[in-house]
C-alpha positions as CSV (number, residue, x, y, z in Angstrom):
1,X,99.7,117.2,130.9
2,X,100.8,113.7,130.9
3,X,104.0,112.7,128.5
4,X,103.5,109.3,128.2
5,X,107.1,108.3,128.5
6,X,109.2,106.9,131.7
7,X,111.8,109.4,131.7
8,X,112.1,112.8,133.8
9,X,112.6,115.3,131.4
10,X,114.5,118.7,132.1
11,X,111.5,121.0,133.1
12,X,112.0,124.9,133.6
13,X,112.7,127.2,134.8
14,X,116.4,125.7,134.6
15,X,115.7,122.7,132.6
16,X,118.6,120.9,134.3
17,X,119.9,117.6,133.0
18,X,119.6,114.8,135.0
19,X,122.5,112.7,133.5
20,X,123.8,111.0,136.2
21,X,120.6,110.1,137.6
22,X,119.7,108.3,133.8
23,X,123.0,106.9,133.8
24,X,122.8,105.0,137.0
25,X,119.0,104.4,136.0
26,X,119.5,102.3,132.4
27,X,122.2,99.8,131.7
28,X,121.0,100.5,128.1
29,X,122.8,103.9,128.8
30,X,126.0,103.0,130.5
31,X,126.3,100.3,127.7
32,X,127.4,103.3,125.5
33,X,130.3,104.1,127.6
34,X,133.4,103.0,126.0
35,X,131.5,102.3,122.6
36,X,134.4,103.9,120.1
37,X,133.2,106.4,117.7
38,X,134.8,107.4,114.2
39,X,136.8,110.2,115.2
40,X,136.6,112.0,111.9
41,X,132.7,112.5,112.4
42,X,133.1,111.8,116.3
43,X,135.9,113.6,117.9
44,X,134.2,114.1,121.3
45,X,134.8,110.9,122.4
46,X,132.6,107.8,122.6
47,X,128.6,106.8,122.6
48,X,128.5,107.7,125.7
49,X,129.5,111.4,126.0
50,X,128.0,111.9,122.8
51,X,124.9,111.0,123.7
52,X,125.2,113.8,127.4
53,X,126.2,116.3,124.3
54,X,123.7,115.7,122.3
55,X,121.1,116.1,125.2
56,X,122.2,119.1,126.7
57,X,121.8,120.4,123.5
58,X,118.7,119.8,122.9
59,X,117.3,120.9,126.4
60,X,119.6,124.4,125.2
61,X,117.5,125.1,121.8
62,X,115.0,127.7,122.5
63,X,112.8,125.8,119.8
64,X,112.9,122.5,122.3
65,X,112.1,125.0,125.3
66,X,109.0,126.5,123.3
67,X,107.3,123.0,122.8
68,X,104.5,121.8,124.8
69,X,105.3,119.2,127.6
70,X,104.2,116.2,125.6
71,X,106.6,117.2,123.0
72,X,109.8,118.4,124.8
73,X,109.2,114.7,126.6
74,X,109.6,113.2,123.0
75,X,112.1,114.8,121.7
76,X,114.1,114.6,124.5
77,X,113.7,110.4,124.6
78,X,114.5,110.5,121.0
79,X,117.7,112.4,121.7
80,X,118.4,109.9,124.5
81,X,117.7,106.9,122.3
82,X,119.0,108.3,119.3
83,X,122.2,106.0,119.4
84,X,121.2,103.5,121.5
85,X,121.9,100.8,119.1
86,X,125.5,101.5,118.4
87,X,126.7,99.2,121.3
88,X,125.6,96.8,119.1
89,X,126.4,97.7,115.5
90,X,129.8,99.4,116.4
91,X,132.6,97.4,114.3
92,X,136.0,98.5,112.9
93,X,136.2,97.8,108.9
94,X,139.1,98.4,107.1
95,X,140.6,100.5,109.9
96,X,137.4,102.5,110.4
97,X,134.6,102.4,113.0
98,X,131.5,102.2,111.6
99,X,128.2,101.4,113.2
100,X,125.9,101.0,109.8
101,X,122.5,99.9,110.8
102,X,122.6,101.4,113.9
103,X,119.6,103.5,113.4
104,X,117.3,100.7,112.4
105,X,118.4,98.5,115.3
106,X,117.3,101.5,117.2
107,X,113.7,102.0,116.2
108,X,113.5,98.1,117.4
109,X,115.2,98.4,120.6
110,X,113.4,102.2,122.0
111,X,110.5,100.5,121.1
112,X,111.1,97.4,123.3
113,X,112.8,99.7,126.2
114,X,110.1,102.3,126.2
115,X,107.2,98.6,126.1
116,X,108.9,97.7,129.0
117,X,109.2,100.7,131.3
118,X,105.1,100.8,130.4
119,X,105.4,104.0,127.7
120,X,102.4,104.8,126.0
121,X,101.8,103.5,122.6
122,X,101.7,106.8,120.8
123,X,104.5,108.9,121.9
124,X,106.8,105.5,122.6
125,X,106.1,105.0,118.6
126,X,106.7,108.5,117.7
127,X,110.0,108.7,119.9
128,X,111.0,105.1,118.0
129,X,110.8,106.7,114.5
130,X,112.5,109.2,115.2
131,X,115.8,107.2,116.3
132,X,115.1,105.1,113.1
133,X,115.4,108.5,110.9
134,X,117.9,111.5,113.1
135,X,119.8,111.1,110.0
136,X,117.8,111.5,107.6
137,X,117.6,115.7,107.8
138,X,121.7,115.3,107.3
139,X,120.9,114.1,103.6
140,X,117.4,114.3,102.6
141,X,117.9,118.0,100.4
142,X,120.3,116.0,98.0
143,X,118.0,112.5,97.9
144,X,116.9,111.7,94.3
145,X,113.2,112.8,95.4
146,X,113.9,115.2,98.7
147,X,110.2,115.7,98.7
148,X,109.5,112.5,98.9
149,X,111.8,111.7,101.6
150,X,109.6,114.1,103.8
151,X,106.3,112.9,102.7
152,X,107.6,109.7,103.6
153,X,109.1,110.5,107.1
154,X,105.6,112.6,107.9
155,X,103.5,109.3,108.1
156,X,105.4,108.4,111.2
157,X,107.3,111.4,112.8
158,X,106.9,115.2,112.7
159,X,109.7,116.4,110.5
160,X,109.9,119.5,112.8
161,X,111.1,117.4,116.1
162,X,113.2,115.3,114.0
163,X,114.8,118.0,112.8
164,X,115.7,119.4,116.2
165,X,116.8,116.2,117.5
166,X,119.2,116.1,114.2
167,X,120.0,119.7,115.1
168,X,121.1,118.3,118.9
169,X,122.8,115.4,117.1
170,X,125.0,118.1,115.4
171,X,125.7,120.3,118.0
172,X,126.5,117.5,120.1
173,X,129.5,116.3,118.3
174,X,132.7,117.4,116.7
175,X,133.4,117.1,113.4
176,X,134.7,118.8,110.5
177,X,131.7,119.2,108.8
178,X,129.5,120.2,111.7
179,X,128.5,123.7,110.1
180,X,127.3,121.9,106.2
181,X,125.5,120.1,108.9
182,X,123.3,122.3,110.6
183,X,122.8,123.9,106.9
184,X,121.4,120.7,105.6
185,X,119.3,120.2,108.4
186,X,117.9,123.8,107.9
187,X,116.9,123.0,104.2
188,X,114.8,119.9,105.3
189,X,113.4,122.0,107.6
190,X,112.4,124.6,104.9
191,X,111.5,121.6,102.5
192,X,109.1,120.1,105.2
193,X,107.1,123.9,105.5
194,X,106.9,124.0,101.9
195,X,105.3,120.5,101.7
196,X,102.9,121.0,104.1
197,X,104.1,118.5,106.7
198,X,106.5,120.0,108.8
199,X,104.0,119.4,111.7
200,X,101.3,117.0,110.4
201,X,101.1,114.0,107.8
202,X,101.4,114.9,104.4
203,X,98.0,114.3,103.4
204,X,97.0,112.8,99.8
205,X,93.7,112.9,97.8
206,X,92.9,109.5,99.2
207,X,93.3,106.4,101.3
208,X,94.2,104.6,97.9
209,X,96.1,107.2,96.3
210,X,98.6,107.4,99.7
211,X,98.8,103.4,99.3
212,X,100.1,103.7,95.8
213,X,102.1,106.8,96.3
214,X,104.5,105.1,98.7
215,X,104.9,101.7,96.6
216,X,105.4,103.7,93.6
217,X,108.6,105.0,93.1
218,X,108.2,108.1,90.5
219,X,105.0,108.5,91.0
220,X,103.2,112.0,91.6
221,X,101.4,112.4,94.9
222,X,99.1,114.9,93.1
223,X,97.6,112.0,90.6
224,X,94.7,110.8,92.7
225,X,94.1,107.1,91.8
226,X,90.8,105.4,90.3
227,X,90.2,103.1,93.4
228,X,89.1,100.1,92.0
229,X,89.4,97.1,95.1
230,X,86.6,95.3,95.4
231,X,86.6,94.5,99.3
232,X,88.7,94.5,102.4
233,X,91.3,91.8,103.5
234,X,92.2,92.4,107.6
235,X,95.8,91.6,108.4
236,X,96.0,91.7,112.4
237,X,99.1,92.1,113.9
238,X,100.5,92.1,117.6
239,X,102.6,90.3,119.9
240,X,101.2,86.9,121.4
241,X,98.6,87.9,123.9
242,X,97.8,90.7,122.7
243,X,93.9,90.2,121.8
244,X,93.6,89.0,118.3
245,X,91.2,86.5,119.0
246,X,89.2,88.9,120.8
247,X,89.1,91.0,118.5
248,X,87.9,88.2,115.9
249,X,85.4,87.6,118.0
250,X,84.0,91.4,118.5
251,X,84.5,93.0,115.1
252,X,84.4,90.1,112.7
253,X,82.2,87.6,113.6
254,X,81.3,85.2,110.5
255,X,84.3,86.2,108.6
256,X,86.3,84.1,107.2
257,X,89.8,83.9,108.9
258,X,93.5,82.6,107.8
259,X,95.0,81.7,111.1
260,X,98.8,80.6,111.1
261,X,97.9,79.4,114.9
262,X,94.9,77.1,114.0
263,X,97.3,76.0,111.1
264,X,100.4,75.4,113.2
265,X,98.3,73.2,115.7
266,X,96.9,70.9,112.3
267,X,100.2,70.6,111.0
268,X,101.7,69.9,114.3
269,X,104.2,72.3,114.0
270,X,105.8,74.0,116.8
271,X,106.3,78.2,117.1
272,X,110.0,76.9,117.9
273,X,110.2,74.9,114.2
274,X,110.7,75.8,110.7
275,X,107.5,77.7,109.5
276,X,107.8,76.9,105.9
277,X,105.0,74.8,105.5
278,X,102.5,76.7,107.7
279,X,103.0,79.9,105.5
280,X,102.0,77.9,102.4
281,X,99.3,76.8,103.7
282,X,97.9,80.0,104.9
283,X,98.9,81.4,101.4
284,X,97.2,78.7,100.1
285,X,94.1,79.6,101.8
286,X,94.3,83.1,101.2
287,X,94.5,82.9,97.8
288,X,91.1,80.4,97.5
289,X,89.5,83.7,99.3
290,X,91.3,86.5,97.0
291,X,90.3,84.3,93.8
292,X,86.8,84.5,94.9
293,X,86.7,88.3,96.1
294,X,85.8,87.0,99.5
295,X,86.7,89.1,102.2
296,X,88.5,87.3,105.2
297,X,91.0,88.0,107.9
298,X,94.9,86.9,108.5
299,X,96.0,86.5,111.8
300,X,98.9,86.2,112.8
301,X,101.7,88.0,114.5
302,X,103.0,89.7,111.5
303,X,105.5,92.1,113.4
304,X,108.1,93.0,110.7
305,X,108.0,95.3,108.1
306,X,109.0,93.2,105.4
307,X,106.9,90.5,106.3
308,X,103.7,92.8,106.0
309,X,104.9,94.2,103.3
310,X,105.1,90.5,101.1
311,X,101.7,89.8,102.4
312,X,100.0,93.3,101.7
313,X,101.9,92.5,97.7
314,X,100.1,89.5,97.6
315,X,96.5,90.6,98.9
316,X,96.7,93.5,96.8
317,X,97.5,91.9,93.7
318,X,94.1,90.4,93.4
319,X,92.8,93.8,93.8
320,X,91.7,93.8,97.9
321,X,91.7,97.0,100.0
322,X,94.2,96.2,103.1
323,X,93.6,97.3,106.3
324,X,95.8,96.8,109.3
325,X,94.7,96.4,112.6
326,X,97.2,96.4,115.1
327,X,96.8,95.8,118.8
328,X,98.8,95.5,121.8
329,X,98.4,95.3,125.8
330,X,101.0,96.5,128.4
331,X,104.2,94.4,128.9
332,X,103.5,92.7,131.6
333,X,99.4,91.6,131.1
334,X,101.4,90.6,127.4
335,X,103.7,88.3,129.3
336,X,100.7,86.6,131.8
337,X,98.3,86.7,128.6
338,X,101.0,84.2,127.1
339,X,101.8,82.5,129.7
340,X,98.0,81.2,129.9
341,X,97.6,80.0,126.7
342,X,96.8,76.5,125.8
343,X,99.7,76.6,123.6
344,X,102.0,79.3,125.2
345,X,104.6,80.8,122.6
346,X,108.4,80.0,123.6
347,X,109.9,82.9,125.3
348,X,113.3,82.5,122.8
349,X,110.6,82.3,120.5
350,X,109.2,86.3,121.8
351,X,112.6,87.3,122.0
352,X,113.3,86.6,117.9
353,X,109.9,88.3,117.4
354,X,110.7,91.4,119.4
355,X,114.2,91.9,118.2
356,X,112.4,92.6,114.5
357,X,109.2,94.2,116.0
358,X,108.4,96.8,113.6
359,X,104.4,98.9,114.7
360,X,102.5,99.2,111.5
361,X,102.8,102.9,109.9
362,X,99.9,104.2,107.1
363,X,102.4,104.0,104.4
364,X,101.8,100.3,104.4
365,X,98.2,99.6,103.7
366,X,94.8,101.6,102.8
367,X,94.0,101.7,106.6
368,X,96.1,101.3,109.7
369,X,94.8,101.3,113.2
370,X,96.4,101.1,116.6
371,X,94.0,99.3,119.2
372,X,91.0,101.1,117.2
373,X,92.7,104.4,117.0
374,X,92.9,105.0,113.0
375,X,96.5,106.5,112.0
């Protein structure tokens, strides 16, 4: 069975861990040696021999050992990556180190790692989400909503191998509160069986009802909601080069579309300049189709979270039904793609997109699809 992923995993029957091999592989690793930890929560030592602890921890746990390749491979990159950010968010405040945000920043950066060494879209996104929640199985059981936490974290990772990479993260370490630990992680655990999703999505009565779920705070995932949209709005998303106007061209031929490129070149506006004025515009245009309950597309890049999110507010508002479609081609054929356009996108200009390159998840819109595959 292929993994999908770049890295060689510890395989039986000894499931040896390859540590110096990976270190002298990935600067990305030997960037966390000498990266100073909190010893209160930390005593080990730094980022570095953290992160060998935390592995050989993993590749220990019977449960790890009693997944299927595919998954050991996952879990196992997640455990690498899990702190691969803190060379980068590591400060000291107030005469403690701290490294807030570090988890984030990591999601961003495993994804661009794992784009780069040519991962496969599915597992490279599953091992991403996991680095952006390993802690969340420390706290979830005393969150306002702990259920909510897990239906949340379901959409885009299986609680069950973030839990183990938590576990790992725990065992790896020493601290004083290592054992309330492990007990915390065991009741998200327990909470994520008695959901329903320990393995699998938490599943709601409907496309619609899931979109209002997670934008409603309070609400209860059992109420399944009237849907009453009246049509579609497409919201593409990708990096440049990565087929958008192909797919215009194949699956919505005669729609109308909202492109920030087309607008940039009438406004004469450079990727490199202030956007201001080209995002009003295409507002501007949207809204003459939402007014009219006329279906259209938006294309554009739209790689962050938050972004999408304002955008997916506005077409919603007017009652549309949003659908995502997200599409990417490997690093390289990205890079060339770009390269050959009439207009070629700066590269500073990639590197500010990829440093916030967030994949689209289903808790963001009615539908989300990843080069055709429906999530």
């Amino acid at each position: 069975m292929t993994t999908g992923l770049p890295f060689v995993c510890p395989a039986p029957p000894d499931y040896r861990l390859d540590w110096d091999g990976l270190d002298e592989r990935f600067a990305w690793i030997r960037a966390m040696r000498g990266c100073a930890q909190d010893p209160e929560w930390h005593a080990e030592g730094d980022v570095w021999v953290h992160t060998r602890l935390v592995c050989e921890s993993l590749v220990a746990l019977p449960a790890w050992r009693a997944l299927d390749t595919r998954d050991r491979s996952i879990a196992f990159a997640a455990a690498l990556l899990h702190d691969v950010a803190k060379p980068a968010c590591t400060r000291t405040l107030d005469g403690r180190i701290t490294s807030r945000g570090h988890s984030g920043r990591g999601e961003v950066l495993a994804r661009r790692i794992l784009y780069e060494l040519g991962a496969d879209t599915f597992a490279r996104e599953e091992v991403a989400r996991i680095v952006e929640v390993h802690q969340v199985p420390f706290f979830a059981i005393d969150a306002q909503d702990p259920a909510r936490v897990v239906h949340r974290m379901s959409q885009v990772a299986r609680p069950a191998l973030v839990a183990l990479v938590a576990e790992a993260d725990a065992r790896g370490r020493v601290a004083r509160d290592g054992a309330r630990l492990l007990d915390q992680i065991e009741l998200f655990r327990e909470l994520a069986a008695e959901q329903g999703c320990l393995d699998a999505p938490f599943e709601l009565a409907s496309d619609h009802t899931r979109f209002l779920y997670f934008r409603t705070p309070g609400r209860n995932p059992a109420h399944v909601a009237y849907d009453d949209t009246w049509s579609e709005v497409v919201m593409l998303s990708g990096l440049p080069g990565a087929g958008k106007d192909t797919w215009l061209a194949r699956e919505a031929p005669g729609l109308p579309v909202v492109s920030l490129d087309a607008l940039r070149a009438a406004l004469d506006v450079d990727p490199d300049e202030a956007q201001g004025p080209v995002v009003a515009a295409a507002r501007d245009a949207a809204k003459v189709h939402l007014r009219a309950r006329r279906p259209f597309v938006w294309n554009a890049t739209n790689l962050s979270r938050e972004l999408r999110a304002g955008l997916v507010t506005l077409f919603s508002s007017y009652g549309a039904r949003v659908r995502v479609v997200y599409l990417e081609v490997p690093f390289e054929e990205q890079r060339a793609r770009n390269r050959g356009r009439v207009r070629p996108v700066p590269d500073d200009a990639i590197e500010r997109m990829l440093a916030r390159w967030q994949v689209p998840d289903r808790t963001e819109a009615h539908e989300v699809s990843w080069n055709g595959t429906k999530r």
